[in-house]
C-alpha positions as CSV (number, residue, x, y, z in Angstrom):
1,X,0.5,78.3,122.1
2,X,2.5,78.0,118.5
3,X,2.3,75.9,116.2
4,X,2.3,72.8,117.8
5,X,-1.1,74.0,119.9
6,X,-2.8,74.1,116.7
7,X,-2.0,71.0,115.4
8,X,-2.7,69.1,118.6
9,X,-6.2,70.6,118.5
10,X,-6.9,69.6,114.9
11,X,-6.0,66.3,115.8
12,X,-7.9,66.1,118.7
13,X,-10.9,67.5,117.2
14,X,-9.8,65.2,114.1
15,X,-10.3,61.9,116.2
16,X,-13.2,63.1,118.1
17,X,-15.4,64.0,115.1
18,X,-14.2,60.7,113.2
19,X,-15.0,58.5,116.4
20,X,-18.6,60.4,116.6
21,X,-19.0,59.6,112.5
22,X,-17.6,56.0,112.4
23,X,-20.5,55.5,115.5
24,X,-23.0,57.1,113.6
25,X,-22.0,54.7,110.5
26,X,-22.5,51.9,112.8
27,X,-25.8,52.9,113.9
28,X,-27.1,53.1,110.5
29,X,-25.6,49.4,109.4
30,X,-27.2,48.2,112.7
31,X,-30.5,49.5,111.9
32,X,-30.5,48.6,108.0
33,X,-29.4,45.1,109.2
34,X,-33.2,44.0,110.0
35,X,-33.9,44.6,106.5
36,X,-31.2,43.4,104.6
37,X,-28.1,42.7,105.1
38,X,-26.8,43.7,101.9
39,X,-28.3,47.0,102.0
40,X,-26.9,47.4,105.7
41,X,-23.1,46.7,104.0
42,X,-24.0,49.0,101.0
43,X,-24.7,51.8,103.0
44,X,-22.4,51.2,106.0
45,X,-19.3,51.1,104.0
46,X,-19.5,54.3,102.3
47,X,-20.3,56.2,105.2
48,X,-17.2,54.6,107.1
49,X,-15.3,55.7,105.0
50,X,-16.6,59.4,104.0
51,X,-16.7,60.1,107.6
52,X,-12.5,60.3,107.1
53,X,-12.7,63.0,104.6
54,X,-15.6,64.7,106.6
55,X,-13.7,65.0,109.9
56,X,-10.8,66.1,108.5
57,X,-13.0,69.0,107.0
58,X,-14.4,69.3,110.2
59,X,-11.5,69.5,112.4
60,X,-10.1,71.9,110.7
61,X,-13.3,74.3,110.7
62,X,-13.6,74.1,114.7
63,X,-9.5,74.5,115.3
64,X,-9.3,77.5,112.5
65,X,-12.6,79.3,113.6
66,X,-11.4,82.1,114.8
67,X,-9.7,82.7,111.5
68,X,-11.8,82.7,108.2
69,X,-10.5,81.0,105.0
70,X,-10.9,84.3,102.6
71,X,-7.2,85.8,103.9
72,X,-5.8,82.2,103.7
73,X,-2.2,81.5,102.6
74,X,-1.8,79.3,99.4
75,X,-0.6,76.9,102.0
76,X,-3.3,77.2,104.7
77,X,-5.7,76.4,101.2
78,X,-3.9,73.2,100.6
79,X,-4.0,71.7,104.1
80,X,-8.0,72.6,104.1
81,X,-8.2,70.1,100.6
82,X,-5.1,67.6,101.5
83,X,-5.8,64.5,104.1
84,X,-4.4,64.9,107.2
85,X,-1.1,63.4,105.9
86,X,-0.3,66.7,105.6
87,X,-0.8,67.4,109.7
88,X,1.8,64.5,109.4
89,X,4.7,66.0,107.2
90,X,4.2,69.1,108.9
91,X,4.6,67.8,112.5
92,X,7.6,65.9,110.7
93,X,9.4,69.0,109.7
């Protein structure tokens, strides 16, 4: 599949986990909202936006399973900790 397979399944699996995450941050501003609705914002809006950094992290864990991180390449290291702006230069090259 190349190159291009792999980063058309970390993007995939990229959007999928973040649309999962941005529902879930939903859910918990919806049912803080009865409560307060300041404390719905406060927790709603750092959850939206953590869920970026944790589907990045997680996209890349289920489209590099099969390899581990311990033989990694000093690039392969830097994509893992970079956002996914990287997936962008790359498919830019």
């Amino acid at each position: 599949m190349g190159n291009g397979g792999n980063t058309l399944r970390v993007l995939l699996a990229y959007v999928v986990v973040l649309i999962a995450g941005q529902a879930l941050a939903v859910g918990v501003g919806l049912m803080l909202d009865p409560v307060s609705k300041t404390v719905a914002l406060a927790a709603f809006i750092p959850i939206y936006y953590a869920m970026y950094w944790v589907a990045w992290r997680v996209a890349l864990m289920i489209a590099d399973r099969s390899e581990g991180m311990e033989g990694g390449s000093p690039a392969k290291l830097a994509t893992w900790l970079l956002a996914p702006a990287v997936l962008a230069l790359d498919i830019a090259e």
